[in-house]
N, C-alpha and C positions, 0 to 999 in steps of 0.2 A: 745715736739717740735711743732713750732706753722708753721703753715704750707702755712698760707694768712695775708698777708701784708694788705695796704689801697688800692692794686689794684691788687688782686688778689693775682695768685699762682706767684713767681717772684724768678728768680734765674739763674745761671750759665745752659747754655746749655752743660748738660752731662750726663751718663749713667744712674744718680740718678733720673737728671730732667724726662728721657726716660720713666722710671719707675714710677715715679710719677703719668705723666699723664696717663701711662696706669691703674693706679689704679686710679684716676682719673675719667676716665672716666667711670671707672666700678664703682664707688659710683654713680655718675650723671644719668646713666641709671638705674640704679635698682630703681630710687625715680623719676623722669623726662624719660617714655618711648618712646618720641620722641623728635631726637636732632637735631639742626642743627650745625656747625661746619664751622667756616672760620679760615685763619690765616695772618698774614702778609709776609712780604719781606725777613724775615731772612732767611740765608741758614740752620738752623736746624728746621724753621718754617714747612718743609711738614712731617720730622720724628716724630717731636714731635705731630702732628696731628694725624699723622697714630695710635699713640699709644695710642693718647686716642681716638679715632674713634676705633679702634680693641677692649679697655675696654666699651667702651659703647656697641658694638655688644656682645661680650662676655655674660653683661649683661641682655641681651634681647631685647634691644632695636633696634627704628632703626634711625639710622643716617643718613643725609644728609650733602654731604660736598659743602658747597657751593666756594669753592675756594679761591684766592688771595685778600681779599679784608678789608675796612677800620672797625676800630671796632663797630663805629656808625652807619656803614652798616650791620654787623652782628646783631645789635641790633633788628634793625628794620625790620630785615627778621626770625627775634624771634618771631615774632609776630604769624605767620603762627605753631609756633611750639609748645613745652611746656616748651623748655631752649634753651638758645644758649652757644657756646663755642668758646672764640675768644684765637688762639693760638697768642701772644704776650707779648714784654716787654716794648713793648711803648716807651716810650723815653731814654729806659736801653741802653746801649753799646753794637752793635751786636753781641758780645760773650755771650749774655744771652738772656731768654728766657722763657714765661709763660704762666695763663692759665687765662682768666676772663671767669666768671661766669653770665649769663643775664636770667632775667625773658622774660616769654612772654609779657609783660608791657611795657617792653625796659628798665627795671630797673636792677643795677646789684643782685649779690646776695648780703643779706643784713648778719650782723652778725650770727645769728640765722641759716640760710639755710649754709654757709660757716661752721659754727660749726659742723654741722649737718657732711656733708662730711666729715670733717676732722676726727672725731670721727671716723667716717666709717673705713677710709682709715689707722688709728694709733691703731686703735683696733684691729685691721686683721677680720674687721666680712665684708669680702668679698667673694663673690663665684660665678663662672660662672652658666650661665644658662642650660639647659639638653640640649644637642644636637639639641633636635628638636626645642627647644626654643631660639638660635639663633637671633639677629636681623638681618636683610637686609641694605643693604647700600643704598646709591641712592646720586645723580648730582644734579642741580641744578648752571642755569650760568645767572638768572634772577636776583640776589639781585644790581648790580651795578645797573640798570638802572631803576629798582623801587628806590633806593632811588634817583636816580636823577629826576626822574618825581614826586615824592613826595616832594621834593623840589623846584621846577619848579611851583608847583599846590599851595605851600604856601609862596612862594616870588618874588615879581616882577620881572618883569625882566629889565636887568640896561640898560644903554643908552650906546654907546661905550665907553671903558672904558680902557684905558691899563694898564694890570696887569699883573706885574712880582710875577711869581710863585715860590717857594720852595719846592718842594715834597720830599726834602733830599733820593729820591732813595727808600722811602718806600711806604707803602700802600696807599699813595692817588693818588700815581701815575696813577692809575687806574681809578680817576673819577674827581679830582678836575681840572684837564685841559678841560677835555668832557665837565662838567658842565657851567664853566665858557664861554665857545666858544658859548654852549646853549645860554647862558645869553644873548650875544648879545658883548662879552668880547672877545677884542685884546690879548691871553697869551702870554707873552717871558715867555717862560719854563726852567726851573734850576731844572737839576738833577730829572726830571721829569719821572723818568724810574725805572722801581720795579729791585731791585737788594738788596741784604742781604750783600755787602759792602755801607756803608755810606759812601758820602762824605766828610762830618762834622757830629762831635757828633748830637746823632738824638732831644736831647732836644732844642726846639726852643727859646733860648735865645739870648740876641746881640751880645753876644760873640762868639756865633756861627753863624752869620747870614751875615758876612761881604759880603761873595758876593751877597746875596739877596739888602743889603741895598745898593750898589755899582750900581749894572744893575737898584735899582727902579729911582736912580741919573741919570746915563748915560741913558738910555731911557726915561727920563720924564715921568714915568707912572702914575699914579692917585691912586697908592697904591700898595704893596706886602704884598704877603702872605705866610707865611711860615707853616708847618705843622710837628709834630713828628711822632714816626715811625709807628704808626697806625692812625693817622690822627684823635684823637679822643681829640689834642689840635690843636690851631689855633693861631698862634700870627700874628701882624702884620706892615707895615713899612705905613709912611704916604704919601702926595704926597712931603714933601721936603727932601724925603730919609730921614725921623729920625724913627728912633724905636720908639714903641709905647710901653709904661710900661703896664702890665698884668695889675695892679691896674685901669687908666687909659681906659682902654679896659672895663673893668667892669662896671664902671660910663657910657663909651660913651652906650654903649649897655642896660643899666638897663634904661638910657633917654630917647634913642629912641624906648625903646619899652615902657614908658612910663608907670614904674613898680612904685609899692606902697611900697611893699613886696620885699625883696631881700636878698636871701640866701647867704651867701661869711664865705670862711673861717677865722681862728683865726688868719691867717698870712697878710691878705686882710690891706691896707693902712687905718689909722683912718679917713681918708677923708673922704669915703664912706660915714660915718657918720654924716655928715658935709653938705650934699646934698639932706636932706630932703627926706633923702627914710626910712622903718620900715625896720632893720638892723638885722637876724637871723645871729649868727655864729656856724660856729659846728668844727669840727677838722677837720687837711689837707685830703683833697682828696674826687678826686669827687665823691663818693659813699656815702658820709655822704652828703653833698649836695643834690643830687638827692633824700637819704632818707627822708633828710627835706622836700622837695619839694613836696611830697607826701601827707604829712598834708598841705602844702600852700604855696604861696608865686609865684609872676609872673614871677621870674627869678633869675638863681642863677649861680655863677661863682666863680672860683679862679683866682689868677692870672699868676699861672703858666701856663695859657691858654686854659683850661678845660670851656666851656663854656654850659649852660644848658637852655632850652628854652623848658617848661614842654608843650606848646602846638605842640612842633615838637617832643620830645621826651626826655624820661628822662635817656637817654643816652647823655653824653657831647656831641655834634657833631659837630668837625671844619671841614667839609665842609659843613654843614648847615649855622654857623654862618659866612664862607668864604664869601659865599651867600649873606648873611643880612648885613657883613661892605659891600659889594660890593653894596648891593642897596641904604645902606645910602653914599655912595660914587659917586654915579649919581646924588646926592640933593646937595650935602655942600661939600666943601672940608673939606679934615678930617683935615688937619691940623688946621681949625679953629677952627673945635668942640674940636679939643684935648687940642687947647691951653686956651678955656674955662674952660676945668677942673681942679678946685685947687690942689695941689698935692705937698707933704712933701719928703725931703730927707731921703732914703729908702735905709738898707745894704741888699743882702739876700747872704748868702753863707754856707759853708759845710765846717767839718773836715771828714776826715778817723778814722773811731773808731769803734770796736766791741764791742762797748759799754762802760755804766761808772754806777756808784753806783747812781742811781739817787736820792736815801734819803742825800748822801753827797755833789751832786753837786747841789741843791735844797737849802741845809742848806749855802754852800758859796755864792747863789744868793740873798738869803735874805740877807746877810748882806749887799746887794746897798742899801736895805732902801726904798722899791718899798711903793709907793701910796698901791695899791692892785696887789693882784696876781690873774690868774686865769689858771687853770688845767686843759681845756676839753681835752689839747692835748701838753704834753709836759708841760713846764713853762711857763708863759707870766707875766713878771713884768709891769706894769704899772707906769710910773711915769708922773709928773705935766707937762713936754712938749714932754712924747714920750711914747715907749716900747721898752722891746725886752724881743722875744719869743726863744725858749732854745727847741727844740725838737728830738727825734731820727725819721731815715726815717725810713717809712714803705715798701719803696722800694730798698734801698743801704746800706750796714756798714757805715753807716756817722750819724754825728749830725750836725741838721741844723741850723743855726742862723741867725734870722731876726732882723732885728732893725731899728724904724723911731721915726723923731725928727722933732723938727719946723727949726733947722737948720742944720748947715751942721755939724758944730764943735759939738754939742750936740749928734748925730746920730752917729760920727765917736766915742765920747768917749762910749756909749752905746754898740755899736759894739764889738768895741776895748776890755772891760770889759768881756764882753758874753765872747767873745774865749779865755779868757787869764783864764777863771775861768774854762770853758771847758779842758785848755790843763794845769791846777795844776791835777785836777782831776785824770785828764791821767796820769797826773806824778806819780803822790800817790799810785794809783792804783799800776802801774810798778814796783816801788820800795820796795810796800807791797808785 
């Protein structure tokens, strides 16, 4: 049983989950003796803390819980420690619930440190420590306001600015309004209050975003910003109230900071490529990113809104980058620079699946006839004016499917193909 996904420990908030982290946290302490610990907004987020704050004590360690706050703030109060532990499921459904793993680097854990544990916690070569060896707990209510002065000390600050905020009720509720008002920033505030009911599903997409992109319309604002439920993506709306594509985000951001080097994953728009920047991809999710980032490269992103800026930290951090659209949004209007960027018709969506045979739904992809194929992560056909990539999440029972084209009609038939070969699969399967 494989116990971490592309972001961590991620699963249904229940007795199992409980358990989990309490062993959990009793592997992370016996290998990393001092911990710190934040969580977010969920209402099972302080149980599921306790229990693995109780496995790390157990252990011998000692733990510091530093409270309700976002995960790129947990990162970076990692630093002071030897790991950090951010209780969350990020932009999962608030009926679930998990555990990420950070280096004192601000790096998560990488394959290797995640096996490690896992072994620990599947093997049962777990044991409390002697009574007398015990860890100690301890508080800690400084991490919101170091990273907002850390922030402050590496980004201008903008001119006034009005911005309508999305904190969809989760963890950023806590800093991204503070920050912004710092800045020298007008907030009209949406859902701006830590609560473990969501108003909308907490993944920040347009389809979730309607009243964000409504209030940036009706108040005229110079931009929104939306956040998921740890605040550790960032999407965003531009000043004429249009969504901004994740793809889009990555160009505007790799420009202005005026990258050579640029990490993006296997699902990222072929355009990227197209803009004269050296192109590194690696598979979905931002810990394989950040891993690259480590060998090199001045910036790295996805476009599910995960954005990475290794001189801030190589933890994703949208209230960092919340930050940096805001102060390239005091210079240019964004909608000019967006409309600068070239950009192809783009599907991305999900079926419900516990999976499929993938040596057989691999064998009905090749018969489209792809230019080349390539496997870092899932399937990605390539053909002579598009792709489409074929992957299982590493966060939900679903298979996901991308597909971009030079047109429209091209990309819907691309699409169209991807799911219809997905749901034989499924059929097959069923009937076998």
């Amino acid at each position: 049983m494989k116990l971490f996904g592309t972001s961590g420990i991620r699963r249904l908030a229940d007795s199992s989950l409980l358990e989990l982290s309490l062993k959990t946290g009793l592997a992370v302490g016996k290998i990393y003796p001092n911990v710190v610990v934040g969580c977010d907004t969920r209402t099972s987020s302080e149980a599921i803390k306790y229990a693995f704050t109780s496995g790390a004590l157990m252990s011998g360690a000692r733990c510091c819980d530093a409270g309700v706050i976002p995960t790129p703030t947990l990162a970076l109060a990692a630093k002071e420690f030897q790991a950090g532990a951010m209780i969350t499921a990020s932009h999962n459904p608030p009926e679930y619930n998990g555990i990420k793993l950070w280096n004192a680097d601000c790096s998560a854990f990488d394959t290797d440190q995640q096996q490690q544990i896992e072994d620990m916690i599947l093997n049962n070569s777990l044991s409390a420590a002697k009574w007398s060896e015990i860890g100690r707990s301890c508080s800690r209510d400084d991490a919101i306001e170091r990273h907002i002065e850390h922030i402050i000390r590496n980004v201008p600050t903008a001119t006034k600015l009005k911005v309508a905020l999305d904190c969809g009720c989760g963890a950023a509720s806590v800093i991204s309004p503070y920050l912004l008002k710092r800045m020298g920033c007008e907030v009209i505030a949406l859902n701006c209050f830590p609560s473990g009911f969501f108003p909308h599903p907490a993944e920040p997409t347009e389809a979730n975003l309607g009243e964000l992109l409504q209030a940036t319309r009706e108040f005229s604002a110079d931009l929104g910003i939306a956040h998921d439920g740890d605040a550790d993506r960032m999407m965003a709306v531009d000043d004429k109230g249009r969504f901004i594509p994740g793809d889009k985000l990555l160009a505007l951001f790799a420009r202005q900071r005026a990258a050579r080097e640029v990490v993006t994953t296997i699902d990222a728009s072929m355009s990227i490529e197209e803009m004269g920047f050296k192109i590194t991809r690696t598979p979905v999710g931002d810990t394989y990113v950040s891993d690259r980032l480590k060998k090199g490269g001045d910036f790295g992103g996805e476009p599910s809104g995960a954005w990475v800026f290794p001189e801030n930290s190589l933890c994703p951090d949208g209230i960092y980058a919340a930050a940096r659209l805001v102060n390239i949004a005091s210079h240019q209007k964004l909608s000019r620079l967006i409309d600068e960027i070239p950009q192809y018709p783009i599907l991305r969506g999900s079926i419900a699946s516990d999976g499929v045979k993938m040596t057989e739904l691999n064998e009905r992809l090749l018969s489209l006839k792809p230019t080349s194929v390539d496997s870092i992560d899932g399937t990605r056909l390539n053909f002579k004016d598009g792709w489409l990539l074929i992957r299982a999440s590493g966060t939900e029972p679903r298979i996901r499917v991308t597909a971009e084209a030079r047109t429209e009609a091209s990309v819907h038939e691309l699409y169209d193909k991807g799911m219809k070969t997905i749901k034989e699969c499924m059929k097959g399967r069923q009937e076998g």
